[in-house]
N, C-alpha and C positions, 0 to 999 in steps of 0.2 A: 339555522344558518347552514351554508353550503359547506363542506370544505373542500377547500382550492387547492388545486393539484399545484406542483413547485410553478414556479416562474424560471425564465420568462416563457408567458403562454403565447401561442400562433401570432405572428403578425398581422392582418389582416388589411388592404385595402380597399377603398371604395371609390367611386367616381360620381358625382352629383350633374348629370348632364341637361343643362338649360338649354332650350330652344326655343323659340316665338312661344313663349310665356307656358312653356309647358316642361314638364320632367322626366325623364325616362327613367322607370322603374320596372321590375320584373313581378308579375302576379304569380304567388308560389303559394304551395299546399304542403305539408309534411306527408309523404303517404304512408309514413310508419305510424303516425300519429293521425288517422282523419278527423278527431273530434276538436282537434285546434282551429280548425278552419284555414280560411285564407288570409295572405296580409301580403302586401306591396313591400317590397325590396329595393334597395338600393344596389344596384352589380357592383361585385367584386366579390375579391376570393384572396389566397395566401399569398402570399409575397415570397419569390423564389430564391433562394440565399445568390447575393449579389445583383439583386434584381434592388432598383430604387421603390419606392411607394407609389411613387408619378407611372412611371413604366406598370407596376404591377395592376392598377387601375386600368389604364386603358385596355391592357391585355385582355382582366379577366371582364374587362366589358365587351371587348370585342366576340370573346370567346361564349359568354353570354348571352348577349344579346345582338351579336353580326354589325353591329354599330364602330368605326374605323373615327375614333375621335384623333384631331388630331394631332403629336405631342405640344406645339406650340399653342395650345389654347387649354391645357394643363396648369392650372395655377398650381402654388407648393399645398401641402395638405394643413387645411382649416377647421377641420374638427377631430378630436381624439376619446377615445372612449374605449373602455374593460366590460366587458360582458359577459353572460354565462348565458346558453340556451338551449333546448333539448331539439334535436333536428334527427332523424335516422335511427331512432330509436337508441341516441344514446347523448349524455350532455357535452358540450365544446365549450371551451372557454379560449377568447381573447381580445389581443387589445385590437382596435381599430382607429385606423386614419380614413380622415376621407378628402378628397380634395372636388374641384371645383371648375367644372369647363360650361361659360358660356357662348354658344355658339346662335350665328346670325339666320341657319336653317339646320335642319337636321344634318348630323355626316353623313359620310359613303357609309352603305350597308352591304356588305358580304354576307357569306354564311357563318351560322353560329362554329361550335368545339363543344359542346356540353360535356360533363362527363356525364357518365350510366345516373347516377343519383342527380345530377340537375338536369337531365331529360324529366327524371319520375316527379321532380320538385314542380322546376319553373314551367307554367302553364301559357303563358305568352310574355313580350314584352311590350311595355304600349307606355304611351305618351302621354301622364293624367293631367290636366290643367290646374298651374301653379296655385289657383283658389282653391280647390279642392283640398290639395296637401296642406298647405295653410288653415284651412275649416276644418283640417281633419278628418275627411270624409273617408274613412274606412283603418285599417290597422296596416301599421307599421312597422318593417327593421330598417332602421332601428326604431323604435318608437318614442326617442324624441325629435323626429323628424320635422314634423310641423310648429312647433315650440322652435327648434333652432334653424330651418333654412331663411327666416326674414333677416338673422344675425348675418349666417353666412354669405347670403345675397348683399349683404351693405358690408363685404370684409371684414366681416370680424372674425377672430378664432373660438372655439367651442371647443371647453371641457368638461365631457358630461359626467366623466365619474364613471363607479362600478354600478354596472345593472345587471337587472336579473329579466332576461327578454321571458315569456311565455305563451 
């Protein structure tokens, strides 16, 4: 068993961004770690004190992956979930929100903001087709990804609990 640093741990949110039946995810590597391989990502990042969940979503999506989603197609956040994972050659723990934009084409795309450590991570961002994440064609964070976007695609809210990503 882990032990868990005090609470409350990192806020965290995310953005689930649907497009003509497709999803935007971030293909990442740990490169402190190369023997974990690769796995598809959902963007987002910390939530900045006085900053909402909605706001912090599109932000570190924007910053990302250059994607300008935009706030009125931001639904309230529909999935939540505690996690622990080893990233950078050291473990993070927190809780995460993720919320929910579908959009009728892709948005405006600017340029990214990465920081130093998600230039070395995120390897591109690209657009997998919603059968695949659903068939679970490759790994995921979160990785109940494809188990819960058919819930959240049909509104419902998703509580996954504490996991242990690896």
């Amino acid at each position: 068993m882990l032990a868990e640093p005090p609470r409350p741990w990192r806020l965290s949110s995310r953005l689930l961004v649907v497009s003509a039946g497709r999803l935007l995810l971030l293909r990442a590597r740990d490169p402190a770690e190369p023997d974990t391989g690769e796995w598809l990502e959902v963007p987002g990042g910390g939530v900045e004190p006085g900053e909402s969940t909605a706001a912090a979503a599109r932000r570190e999506t924007a910053e990302e992956t250059g994607y300008r989603v935009p706030a009125a197609a931001v639904g309230e956040a529909r999935w939540h979930g505690e996690t622990t994972y080893r990233w950078l050659g050291r473990r993070h723990w927190a809780e995460t929100v993720m919320h929910l934009a579908v959009l009728p084409g892709p948005p405006e795309r600017g340029a990214t903001a990465r920081l130093p450590e998600e230039v070395a991570t995120f390897l591109e961002c690209r657009w997998v087709p919603l059968e695949d994440v659903l068939a679970g064609r490759g790994r995921f964070f979160p990785d109940t990804l494809p188990a819960d976007l058919p819930r959240l695609l049909a509104g419902e809210r998703v509580d996954t609990g504490f996991t242990v990503w690896s």
